[in-house]
C-alpha positions as CSV (number, residue, x, y, z in Angstrom):
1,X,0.0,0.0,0.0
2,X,3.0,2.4,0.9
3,X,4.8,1.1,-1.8
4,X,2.4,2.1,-4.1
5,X,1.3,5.7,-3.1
6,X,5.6,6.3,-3.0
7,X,5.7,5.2,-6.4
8,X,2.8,6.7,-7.8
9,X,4.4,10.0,-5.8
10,X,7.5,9.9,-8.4
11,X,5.8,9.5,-11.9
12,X,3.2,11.6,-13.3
13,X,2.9,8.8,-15.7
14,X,1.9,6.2,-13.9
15,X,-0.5,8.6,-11.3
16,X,-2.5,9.0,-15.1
17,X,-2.5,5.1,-15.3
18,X,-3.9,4.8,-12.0
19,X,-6.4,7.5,-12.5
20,X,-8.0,5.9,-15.5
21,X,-7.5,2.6,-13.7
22,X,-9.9,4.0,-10.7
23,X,-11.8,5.5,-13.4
24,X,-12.5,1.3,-14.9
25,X,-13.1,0.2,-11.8
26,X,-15.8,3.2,-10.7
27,X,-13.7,3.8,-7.5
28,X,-15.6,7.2,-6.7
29,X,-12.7,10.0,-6.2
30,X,-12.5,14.1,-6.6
31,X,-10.6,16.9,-8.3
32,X,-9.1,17.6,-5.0
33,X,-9.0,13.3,-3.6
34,X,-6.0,13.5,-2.2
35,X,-3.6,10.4,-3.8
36,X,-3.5,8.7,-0.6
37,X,-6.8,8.2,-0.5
38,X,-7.0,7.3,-4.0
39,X,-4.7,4.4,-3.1
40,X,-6.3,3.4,-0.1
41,X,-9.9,3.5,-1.6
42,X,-8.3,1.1,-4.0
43,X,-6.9,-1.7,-1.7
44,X,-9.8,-1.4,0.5
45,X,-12.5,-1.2,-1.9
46,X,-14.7,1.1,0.1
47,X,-14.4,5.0,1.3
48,X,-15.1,6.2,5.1
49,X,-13.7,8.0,7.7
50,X,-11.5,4.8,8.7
51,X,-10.1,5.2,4.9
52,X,-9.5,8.5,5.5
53,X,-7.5,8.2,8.5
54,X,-5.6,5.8,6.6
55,X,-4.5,8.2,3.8
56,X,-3.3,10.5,6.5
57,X,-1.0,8.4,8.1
58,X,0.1,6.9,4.7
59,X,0.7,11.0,3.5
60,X,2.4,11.9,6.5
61,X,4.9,8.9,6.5
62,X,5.8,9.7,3.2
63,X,6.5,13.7,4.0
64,X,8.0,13.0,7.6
65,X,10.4,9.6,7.5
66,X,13.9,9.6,6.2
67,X,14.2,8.1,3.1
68,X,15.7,4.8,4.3
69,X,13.4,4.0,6.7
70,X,10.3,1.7,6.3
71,X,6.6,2.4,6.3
72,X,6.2,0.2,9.6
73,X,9.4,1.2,11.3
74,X,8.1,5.0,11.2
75,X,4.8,3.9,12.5
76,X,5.9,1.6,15.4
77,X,8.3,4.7,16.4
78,X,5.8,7.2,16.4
79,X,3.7,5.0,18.9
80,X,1.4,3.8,16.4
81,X,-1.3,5.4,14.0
82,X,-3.2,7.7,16.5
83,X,0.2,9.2,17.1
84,X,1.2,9.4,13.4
85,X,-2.1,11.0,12.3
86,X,-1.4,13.6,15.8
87,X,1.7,14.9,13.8
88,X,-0.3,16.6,11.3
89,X,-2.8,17.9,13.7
90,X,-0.3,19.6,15.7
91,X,0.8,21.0,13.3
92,X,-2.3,22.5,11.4
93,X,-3.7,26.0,11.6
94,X,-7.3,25.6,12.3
95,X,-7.2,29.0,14.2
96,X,-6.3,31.1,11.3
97,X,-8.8,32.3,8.8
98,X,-8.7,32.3,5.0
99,X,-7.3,36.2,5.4
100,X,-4.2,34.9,7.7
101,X,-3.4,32.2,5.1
102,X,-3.7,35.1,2.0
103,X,-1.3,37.7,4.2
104,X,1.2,34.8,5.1
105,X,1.3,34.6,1.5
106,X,2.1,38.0,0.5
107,X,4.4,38.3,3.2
108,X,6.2,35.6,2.6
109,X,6.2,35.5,-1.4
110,X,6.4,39.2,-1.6
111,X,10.6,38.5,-0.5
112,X,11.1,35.4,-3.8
113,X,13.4,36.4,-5.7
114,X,14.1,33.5,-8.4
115,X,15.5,34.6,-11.8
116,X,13.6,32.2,-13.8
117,X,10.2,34.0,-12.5
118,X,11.5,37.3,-14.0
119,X,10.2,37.7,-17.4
120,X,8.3,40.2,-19.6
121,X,4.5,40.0,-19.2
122,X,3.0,38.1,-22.8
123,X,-0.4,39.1,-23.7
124,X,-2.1,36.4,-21.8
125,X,-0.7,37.1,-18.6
126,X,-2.0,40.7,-17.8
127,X,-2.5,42.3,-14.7
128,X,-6.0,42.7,-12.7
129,X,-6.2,46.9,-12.3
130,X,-9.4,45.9,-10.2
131,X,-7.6,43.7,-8.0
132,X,-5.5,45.2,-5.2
133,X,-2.1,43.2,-5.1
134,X,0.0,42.4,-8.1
135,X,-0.1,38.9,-8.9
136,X,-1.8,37.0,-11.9
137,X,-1.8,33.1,-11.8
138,X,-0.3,31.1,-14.2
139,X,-1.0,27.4,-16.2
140,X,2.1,26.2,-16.4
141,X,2.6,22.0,-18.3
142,X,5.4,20.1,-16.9
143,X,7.4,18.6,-19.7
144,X,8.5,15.6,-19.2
145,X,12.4,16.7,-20.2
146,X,12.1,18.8,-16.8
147,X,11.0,22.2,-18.5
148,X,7.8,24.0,-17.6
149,X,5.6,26.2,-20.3
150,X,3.1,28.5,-19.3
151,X,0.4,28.1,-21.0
152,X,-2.4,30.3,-19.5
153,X,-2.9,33.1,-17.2
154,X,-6.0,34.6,-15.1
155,X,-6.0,37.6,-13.6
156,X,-9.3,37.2,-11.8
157,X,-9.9,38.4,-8.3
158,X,-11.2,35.0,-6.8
159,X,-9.0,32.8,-8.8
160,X,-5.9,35.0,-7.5
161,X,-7.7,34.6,-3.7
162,X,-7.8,31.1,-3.7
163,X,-3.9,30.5,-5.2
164,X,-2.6,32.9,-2.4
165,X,-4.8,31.6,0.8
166,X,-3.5,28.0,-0.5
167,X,-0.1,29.1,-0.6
168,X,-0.3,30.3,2.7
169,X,-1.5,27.1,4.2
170,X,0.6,24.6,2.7
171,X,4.2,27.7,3.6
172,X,2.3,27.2,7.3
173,X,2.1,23.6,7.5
174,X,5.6,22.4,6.0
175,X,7.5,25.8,8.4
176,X,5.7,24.5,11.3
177,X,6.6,21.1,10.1
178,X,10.3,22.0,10.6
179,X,10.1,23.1,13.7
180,X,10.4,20.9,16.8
181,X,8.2,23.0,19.3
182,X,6.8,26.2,19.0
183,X,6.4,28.8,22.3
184,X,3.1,29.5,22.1
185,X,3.3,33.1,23.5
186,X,5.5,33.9,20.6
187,X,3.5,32.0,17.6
188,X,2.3,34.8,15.5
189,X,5.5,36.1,15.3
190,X,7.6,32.6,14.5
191,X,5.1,32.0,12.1
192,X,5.7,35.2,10.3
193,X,9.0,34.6,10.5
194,X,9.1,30.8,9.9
195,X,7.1,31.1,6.2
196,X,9.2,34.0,5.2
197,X,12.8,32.4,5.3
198,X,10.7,29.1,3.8
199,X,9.2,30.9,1.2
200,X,12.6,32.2,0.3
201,X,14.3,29.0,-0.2
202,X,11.2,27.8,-1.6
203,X,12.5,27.0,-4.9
204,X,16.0,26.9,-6.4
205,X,17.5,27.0,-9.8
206,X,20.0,25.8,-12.0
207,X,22.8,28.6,-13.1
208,X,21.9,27.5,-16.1
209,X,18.3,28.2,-16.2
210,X,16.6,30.7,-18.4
211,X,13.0,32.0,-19.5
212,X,12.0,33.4,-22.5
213,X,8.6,35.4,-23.6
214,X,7.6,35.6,-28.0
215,X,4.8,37.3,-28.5
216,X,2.1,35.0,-26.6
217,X,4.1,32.1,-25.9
218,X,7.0,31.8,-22.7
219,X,9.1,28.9,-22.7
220,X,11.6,27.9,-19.9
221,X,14.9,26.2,-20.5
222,X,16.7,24.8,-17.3
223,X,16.3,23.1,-14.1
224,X,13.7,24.7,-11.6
225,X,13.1,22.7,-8.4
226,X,11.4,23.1,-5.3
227,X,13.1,22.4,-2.2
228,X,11.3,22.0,1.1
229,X,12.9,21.9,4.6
């Protein structure tokens, strides 16, 4: 079961296979099923909150554990599956609202600085003059020699929104996921803090990277990679 979500984590092309294989055999799933519980819906054959709690632990595993350690040996030294599925719920942010995820974001992104982002604006990517912070999202395909092409761009309002507060989450989680205790009197200003320097090292790239803009089509040519932790 781990074996197979760890796979399915490295190749695009076989998380496509599975798809249409779930697809075949009517296992019900969502744009945003998580692939853990895409793989555990498939070995159980059923969906619940036990299957569920299953995909958590499976998810976590993979993020937490070194890389040479097994499935049941992080398990067994966690305590077991209450306390695996614990790590993520300490960790979560249920006390913040949409708003503290979206400024956690601009906070934190407002300080990237990554050469390969720094390119002329084509036609299709234009900013929102309704909107109040500069950002438009961008469709990018991920070639399968490593490259990335942008393909689309929105500038609209919501769509902008939901990018940033979901950015803000997911810089949250994994800085308080390198962290071995926070002090509680002094959160909001760790976390600040915290996401910030994480957002920063967010992504690194090849010397050798480049990005190029004709007309309405941008093309990259390098190694981009994100880097967490």
């Amino acid at each position: 079961m781990y074996a197979l979500y760890a796979e399915l984590k490295t190749e695009v092309g076989k998380r496509r296979a599975f798809a249409a294989l779930l697809t075949d055999l009517e296992v019900k799933t969502q744009a945003n099923t998580s692939l853990a519980l895409k793989v555990i819906r498939y070995v159980f054959a059923s969906q619940g909150r036990r299957e569920e709690a299953y995909a958590r632990v499976v998810a976590i595993a993979h993020d937490m554990k070194s890389p040479d350690q097994s499935f049941t040996s992080y398990v067994q030294e966690c305590g077991g599956i209450e306390e695996v599925r614990r790590v993520s719920t300490t960790t979560k942010s249920s006390s913040m609202s949409k708003e503290d995820f979206k400024k956690l974001a601009l906070e934190g992104l407002q300080e990237v600085q990554v050469g390969v982002s720094t390119f002329d604006l084509p036609t299709f990517i234009q900013p929102n003059t309704d909107y109040e912070e500069d950002y438009a999202v961008a469709l990018v395909r991920c070639n399968d020699n490593g490259t990335g092409t942008i393909v689309y761009g929105c500038n609209e309002a919501g769509i902008i929104d939901a990018v940033l507060v979901s950015s803000g989450k997911d810089l949250d989680e994994r800085a308080q996921e390198s962290l071995a205790k926070l002090d509680a009197s002094d959160l909001a200003t760790k976390r600040a803090r915290d996401v910030k320097e994480f957002a920063a090292k967010m992504i690194r790239v090849s010397p050798t990277a480049t990005i190029s803009a004709s007309g309405d089509n941008t093309y990259t040519n390098g190694a981009a990679s994100q880097v967490y932790g």
